[in-house]
C-alpha positions as CSV (number, residue, x, y, z in Angstrom):
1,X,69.6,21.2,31.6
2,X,67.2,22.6,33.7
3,X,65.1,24.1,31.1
4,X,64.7,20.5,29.3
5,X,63.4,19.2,32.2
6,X,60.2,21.1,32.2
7,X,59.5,21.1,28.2
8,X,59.1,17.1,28.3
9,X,56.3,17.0,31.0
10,X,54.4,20.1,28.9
11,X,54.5,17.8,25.8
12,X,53.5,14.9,27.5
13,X,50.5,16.6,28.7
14,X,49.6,18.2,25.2
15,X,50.1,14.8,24.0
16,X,47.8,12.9,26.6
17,X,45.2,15.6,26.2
18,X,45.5,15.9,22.3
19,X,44.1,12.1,21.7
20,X,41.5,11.8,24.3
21,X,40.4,14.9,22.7
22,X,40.5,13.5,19.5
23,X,38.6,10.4,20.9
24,X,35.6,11.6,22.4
25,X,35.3,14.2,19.1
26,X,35.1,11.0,17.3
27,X,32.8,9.5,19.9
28,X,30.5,12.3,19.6
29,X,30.6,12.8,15.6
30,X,29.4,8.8,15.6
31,X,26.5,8.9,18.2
32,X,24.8,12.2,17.0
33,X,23.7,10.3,13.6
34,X,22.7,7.3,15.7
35,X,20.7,10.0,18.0
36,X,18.9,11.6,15.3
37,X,17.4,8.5,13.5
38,X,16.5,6.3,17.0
39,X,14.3,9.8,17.7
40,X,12.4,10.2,14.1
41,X,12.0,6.1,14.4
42,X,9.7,6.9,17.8
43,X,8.7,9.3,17.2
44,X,7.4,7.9,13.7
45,X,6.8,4.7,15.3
46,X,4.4,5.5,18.2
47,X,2.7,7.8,15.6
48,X,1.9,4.7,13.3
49,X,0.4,2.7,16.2
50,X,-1.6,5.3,17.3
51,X,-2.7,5.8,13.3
52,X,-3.3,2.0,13.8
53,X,-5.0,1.9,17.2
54,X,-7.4,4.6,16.4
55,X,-7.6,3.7,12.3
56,X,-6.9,7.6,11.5
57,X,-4.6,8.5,8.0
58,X,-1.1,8.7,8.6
59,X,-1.5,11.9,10.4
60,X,-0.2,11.0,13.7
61,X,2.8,9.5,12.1
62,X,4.2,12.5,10.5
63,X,3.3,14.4,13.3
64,X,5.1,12.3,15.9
65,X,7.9,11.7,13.2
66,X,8.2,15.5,12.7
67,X,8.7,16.1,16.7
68,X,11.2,13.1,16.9
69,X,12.9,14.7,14.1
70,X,12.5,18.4,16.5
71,X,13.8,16.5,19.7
72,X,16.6,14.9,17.9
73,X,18.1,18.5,16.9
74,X,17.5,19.7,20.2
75,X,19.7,16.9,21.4
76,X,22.3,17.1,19.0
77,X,22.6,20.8,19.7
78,X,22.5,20.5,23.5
79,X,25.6,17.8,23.3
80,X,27.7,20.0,20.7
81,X,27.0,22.6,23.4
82,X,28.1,20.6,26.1
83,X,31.3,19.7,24.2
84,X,32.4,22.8,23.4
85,X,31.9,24.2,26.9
86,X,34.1,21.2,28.2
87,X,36.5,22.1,25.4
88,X,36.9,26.3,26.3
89,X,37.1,25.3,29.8
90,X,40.2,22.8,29.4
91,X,41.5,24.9,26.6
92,X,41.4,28.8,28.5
C-alpha cells in the first residue's frame, strides 16, 4: 500500500502539467500568425502614408513592410525561445 500512495500524486502532477502545457503551446502556435501580419500591416502601413505625405513611389512602403516583415521574425523567434527555455527548465 505504501508504494500506491506515492504513484497517484506523480500522475496527478504529470497530468496537471501535461494540459497547461499543451495550452499555452496552442496559445503560442495561434498568436505568432497574428504577430507576424499586425507587424508587415505597420510596417506597410506607415510606409504608404509616408509615400502619401511626401508623394514618393511606393518605396517607403515596401521598405517599411519589409522591416515589419524583419521585426515580426525577430519576435516570433524571441517567443519560441522563450518557450522552450520555460519548457527545459520545468522539464530538467
Amino acid at each position: 500500500m505504501p508504494t500506491e500512495n506515492p504513484s497517484p500524486p506523480d500522475s496527478e502532477k504529470q497530468g496537471s502539467q501535461g494540459p497547461q502545457g499543451s495550452l499555452r503551446s496552442l496559445g503560442l502556435a495561434m498568436s505568432l500568425p497574428f504577430t507576424l501580419i499586425v507587424s508587415v500591416v505597420l510596417g506597410g502601413g506607415a510606409g504608404y502614408l509616408l509615400d502619401r505625405w511626401l508623394h514618393t513611389t511606393p518605396i517607403l512602403s515596401l521598405i517599411l513592410g519589409v522591416l515589419g516583415f524583419a521585426a515580426g521574425l525577430w519576435d516570433i523567434l524571441r517567443q519560441l525561445a522563450k518557450e522552450e527555455r520555460r519548457e527545459s527548465g520545468n522539464g530538467g
